[in-house]
N, C-alpha and C positions, 0 to 999 in steps of 0.2 A: 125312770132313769133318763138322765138327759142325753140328747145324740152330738156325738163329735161335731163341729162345722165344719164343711171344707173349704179350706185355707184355696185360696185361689195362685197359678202358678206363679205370677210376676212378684206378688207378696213370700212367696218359699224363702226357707235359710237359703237354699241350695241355690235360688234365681243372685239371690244378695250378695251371695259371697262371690257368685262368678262375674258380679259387673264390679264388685269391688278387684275385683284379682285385674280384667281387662283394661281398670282405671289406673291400676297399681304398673300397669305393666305399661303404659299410655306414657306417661308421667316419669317413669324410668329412661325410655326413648329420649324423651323428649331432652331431660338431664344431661345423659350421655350425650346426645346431639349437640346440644349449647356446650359443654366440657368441647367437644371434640373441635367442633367450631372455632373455641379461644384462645385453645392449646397451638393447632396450625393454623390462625387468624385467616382460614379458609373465607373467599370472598375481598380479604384486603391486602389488596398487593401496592406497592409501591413504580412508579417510573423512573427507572433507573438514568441518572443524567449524564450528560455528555463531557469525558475528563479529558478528550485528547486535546491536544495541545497546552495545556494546562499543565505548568509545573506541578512538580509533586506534592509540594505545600500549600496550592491551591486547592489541588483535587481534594486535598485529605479535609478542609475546611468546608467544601461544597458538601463531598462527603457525610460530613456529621450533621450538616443542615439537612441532607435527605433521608438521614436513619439506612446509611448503609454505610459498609467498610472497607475501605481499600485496602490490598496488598499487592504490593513491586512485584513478582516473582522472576522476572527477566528485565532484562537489560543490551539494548545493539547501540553501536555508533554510528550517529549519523551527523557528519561534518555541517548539515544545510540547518539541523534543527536545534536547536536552545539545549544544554544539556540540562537534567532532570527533566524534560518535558516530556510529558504523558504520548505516545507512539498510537496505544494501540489499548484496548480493552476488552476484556469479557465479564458477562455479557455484554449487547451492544450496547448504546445511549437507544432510549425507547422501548426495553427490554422491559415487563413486567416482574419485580419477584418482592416477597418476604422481605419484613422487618429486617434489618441487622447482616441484610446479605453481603456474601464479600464478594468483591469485585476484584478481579485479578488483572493489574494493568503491565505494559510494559513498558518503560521509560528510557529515555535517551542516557545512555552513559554520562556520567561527569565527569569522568575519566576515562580519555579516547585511549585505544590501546596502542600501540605506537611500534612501527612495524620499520625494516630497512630495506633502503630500494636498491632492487637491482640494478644492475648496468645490462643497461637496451640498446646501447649503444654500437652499432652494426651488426645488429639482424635484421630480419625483414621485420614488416607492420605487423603479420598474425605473430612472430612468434614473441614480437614483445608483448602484446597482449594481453598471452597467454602467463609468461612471465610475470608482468603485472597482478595477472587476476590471481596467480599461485599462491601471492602473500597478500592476497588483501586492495590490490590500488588498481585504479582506474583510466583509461585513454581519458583524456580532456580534449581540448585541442588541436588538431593535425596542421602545421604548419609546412609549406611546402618551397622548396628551394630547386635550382637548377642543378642538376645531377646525373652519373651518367647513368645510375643505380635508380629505376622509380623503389619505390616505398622501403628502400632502406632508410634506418635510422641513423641522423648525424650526430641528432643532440636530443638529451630530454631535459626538463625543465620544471618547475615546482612556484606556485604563483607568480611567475612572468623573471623568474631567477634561475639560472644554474644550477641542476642538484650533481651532488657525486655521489655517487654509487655505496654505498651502507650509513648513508644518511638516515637516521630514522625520523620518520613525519603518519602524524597519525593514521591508521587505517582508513580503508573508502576514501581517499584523498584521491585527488587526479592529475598524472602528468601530462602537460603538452609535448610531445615531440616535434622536432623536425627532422623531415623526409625528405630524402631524393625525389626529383620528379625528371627524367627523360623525355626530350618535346617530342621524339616519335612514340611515346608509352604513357600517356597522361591524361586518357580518357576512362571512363568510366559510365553507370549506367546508376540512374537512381529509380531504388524497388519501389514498389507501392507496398506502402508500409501500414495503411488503413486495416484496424483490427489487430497490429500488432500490438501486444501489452509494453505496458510501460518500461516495466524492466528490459525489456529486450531491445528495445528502439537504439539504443546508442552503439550494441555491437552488431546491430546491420547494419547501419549507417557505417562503421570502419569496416567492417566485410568490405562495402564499396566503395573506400577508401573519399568519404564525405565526411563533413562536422556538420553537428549537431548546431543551429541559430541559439535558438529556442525554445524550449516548452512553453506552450499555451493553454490551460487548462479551464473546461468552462465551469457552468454554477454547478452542476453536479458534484463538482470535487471540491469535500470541504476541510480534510481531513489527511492525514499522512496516510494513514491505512485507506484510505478512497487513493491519492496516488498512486499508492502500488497496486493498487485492482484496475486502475482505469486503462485508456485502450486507445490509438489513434483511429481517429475520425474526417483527421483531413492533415492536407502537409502540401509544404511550399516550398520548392515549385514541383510538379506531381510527378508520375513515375516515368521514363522512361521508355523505349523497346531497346534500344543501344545504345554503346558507348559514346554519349554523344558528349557529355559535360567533361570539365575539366575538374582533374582530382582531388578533392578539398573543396568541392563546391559548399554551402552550405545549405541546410535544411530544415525549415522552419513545422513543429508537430505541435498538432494540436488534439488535446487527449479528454475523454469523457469517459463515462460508466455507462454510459448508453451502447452496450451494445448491438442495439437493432440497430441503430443510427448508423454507428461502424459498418456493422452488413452489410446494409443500403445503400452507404456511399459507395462501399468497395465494391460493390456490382454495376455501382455508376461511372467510375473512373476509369478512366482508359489511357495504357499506357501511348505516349508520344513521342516524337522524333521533334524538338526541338529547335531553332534555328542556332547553331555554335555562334555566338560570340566569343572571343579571345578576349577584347577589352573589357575587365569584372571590376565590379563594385569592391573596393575595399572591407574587408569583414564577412560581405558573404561567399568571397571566393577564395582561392590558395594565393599567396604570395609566390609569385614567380623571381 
């Protein structure tokens, strides 16, 4: 009678079927893995480009060349910038993301919303301002006359014109005033303004009853959304300790995103007592 052989283990059904099953199962992974990979094209992302300043018919054609999608969702007026031009976006320019992404921008109105001015016409400087800022409009200019009233208002004005009072002219527009100035009341004191943001620069400077020269912005700022984040870093002529300047001087800012820089300077800066000249430069000082 002949004897069984025995079957050695790596040859068994039972060896066979469990590296076909750990092969079956290997192979599955792996499927799944490449599906899943295709599906959220996990590993390829795209550079999202830079639309600001870019009309909207721009954007949207840059757009289609990068394999993503713009949408408007918002809309402000800005007097200085092109209307339909691209403001502001998300994500940023340099942003990585997905095929097909949509990109949410906000663009300058095309249509300014058009607001009516009050009459500022004798009150004091804060309370026209105030005035002002309630509907929308903005100090420009402080122009200063001999008066026995300092910083009352004589007259306001609308690009270098007379305006009347429920005139309407588009929002964030800016009137020039003219001001009383009293020769015993017509000093004043300029802050140091280093590290102040941008937005805020123009109502300290009429806090102390100064104009604005200038904005000077360096290579940092490329961008309207970089303007409203940037910051003063330096300013001409510098700050003060007392009322030493005459009211309506002017004052020249210069503004970056470099906040250390700001820091650094403004722990360098020291306020000054100045030598009063009376004799000014026409433009950077008050019209007496």
């Amino acid at each position: 009678m002949a004897q069984n052989k025995k079957v050695k283990w790596y040859k068994s059904w039972g060896f066979k079927q469990a590296v076909l099953a750990v092969l079956a199962a290997i192979v599955t992974v792996v499927i799944l893995f490449w599906l899943l990979k295709s599906v959220t094209r996990h590993g390829k992302s795209l550079v999202v480009p830079d639309f600001t300043n870019m009309t909207i018919n721009e954007a949207q054609k840059l757009a289609r060349k990068s394999h993503v999608r713009i949408d408007a969702t918002d809309s402000v007026y800005i007097p200085q910038l092109h209307a339909g031009q691209v403001i502001k976006q998300i994500p940023a320019a340099g942003s990585r993301v997905k095929k097909n992404r949509r990109i949410l921008v906000t663009i300058n109105s095309l249509v300014p919303v058009m607001v009516k001015v009050p009459n500022v016409v004798g009150v004091s400087l804060r309370q026209a301002e105030s005035s002002l800022h309630s509907v929308g409009l903005k100090i420009g200019k402080l122009r200063y006359v001999s008066d026995i009233a300092t910083n009352n208002v004589l007259a306001q004005s609308f690009n270098g014109v007379p305006i009347e009072p429920g005139t309407s002219i588009p929002q964030e527009s800016y009137l020039d005033l003219t001001l009383g100035l009293n020769s015993s009341d017509n000093r004043t004191n300029i802050p140091n303004l280093i590290t102040v943001p941008y937005h805020q620069v123009r109502s300290e400077l009429i806090y102390h009853s100064l104009n604005l020269n200038k904005m000077v912005f360096d290579q940092t700022v490329k961008t309207y959304a970089d303007t409203v984040n940037s910051v003063v870093y330096r300013q001409e002529p510098g700050p003060t300790l007392t009322s030493s300047v005459v009211m309506g001087t002017g004052v020249t800012i210069y503004l970056t995103l470099d906040k250390n820089l700001a820091q650094d300077n403004k722990l360098k800066v020291k306020a000054q007592d100045p030598i009063v000249v009376d004799t000014v430069k026409s433009g950077d000082e008050p019209v007496l």
